[in-house]
C-alpha positions in Angstrom: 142.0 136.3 117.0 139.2 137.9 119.1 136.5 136.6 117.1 134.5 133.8 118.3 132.8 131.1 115.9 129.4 131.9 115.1 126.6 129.0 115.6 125.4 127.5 112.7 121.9 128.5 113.4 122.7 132.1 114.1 124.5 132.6 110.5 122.8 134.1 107.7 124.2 132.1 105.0 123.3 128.8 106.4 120.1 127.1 106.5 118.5 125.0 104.0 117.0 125.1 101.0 112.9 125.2 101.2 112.4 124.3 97.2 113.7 120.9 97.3 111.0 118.6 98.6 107.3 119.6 98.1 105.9 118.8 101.3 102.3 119.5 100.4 103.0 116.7 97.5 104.3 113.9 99.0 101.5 114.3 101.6 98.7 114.3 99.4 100.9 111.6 97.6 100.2 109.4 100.9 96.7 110.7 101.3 95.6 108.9 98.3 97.7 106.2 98.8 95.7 105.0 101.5 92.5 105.8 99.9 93.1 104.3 97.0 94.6 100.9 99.4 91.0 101.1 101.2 89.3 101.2 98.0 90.7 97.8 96.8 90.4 95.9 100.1 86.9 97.3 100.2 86.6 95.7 96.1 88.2 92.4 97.0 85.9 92.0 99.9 83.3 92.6 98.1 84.4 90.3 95.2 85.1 87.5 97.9 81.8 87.5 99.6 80.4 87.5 95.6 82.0 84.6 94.9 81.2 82.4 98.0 77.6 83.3 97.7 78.2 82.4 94.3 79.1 78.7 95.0 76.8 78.5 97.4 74.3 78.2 95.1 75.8 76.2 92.5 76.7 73.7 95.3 74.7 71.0 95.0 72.0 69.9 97.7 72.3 66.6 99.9 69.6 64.5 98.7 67.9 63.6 102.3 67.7 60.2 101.0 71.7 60.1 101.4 71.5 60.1 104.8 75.1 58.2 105.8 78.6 58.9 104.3 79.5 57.3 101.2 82.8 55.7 101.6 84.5 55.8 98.1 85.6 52.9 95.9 88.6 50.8 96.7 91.1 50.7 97.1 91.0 52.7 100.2 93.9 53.8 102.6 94.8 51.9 105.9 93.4 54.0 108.6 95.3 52.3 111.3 98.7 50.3 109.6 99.6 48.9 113.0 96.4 47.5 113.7 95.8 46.0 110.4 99.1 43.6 111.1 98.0 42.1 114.3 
């Protein structure tokens, strides 16, 4: 057996197969991917800032006559348990 094993990269029959996987495809594939990903954050933004400048005006105004803070109707929560039992 004088012959010597060939490397795989030297044979002629072996290699691989260049029609499998469209390489231009799955690139543009990601290409618009992205775009189309930029697109909706860029939407929702928008849609966000749209609404809170939405409730922003249907907020109603503090009457400057209601200077102070309301405290609302009892029964109200301890603020300090501890306190209240000495």
């Amino acid at each position: 057996m004088d012959t010597e094993p060939v490397p795989a990269r030297d044979h002629p029959d072996v290699g691989h197969d260049r029609s499998d996987v469209n390489v231009r495809a799955i690139a543009a594939f990601g290409v618009a991917l992205v775009v189309v990903a930029v697109v909706i954050h860029l939407a929702l933004y928008w849609l966000l800032a749209y609404y809170e400048r939405s409730a922003a005006r249907r907020a109603p105004a503090i009457s400057p006559m209601q200077a102070e803070r309301q405290l609302p109707p009892p029964p109200r929560l301890q603020v300090s348990p501890p306190a209240d039992l000495a």
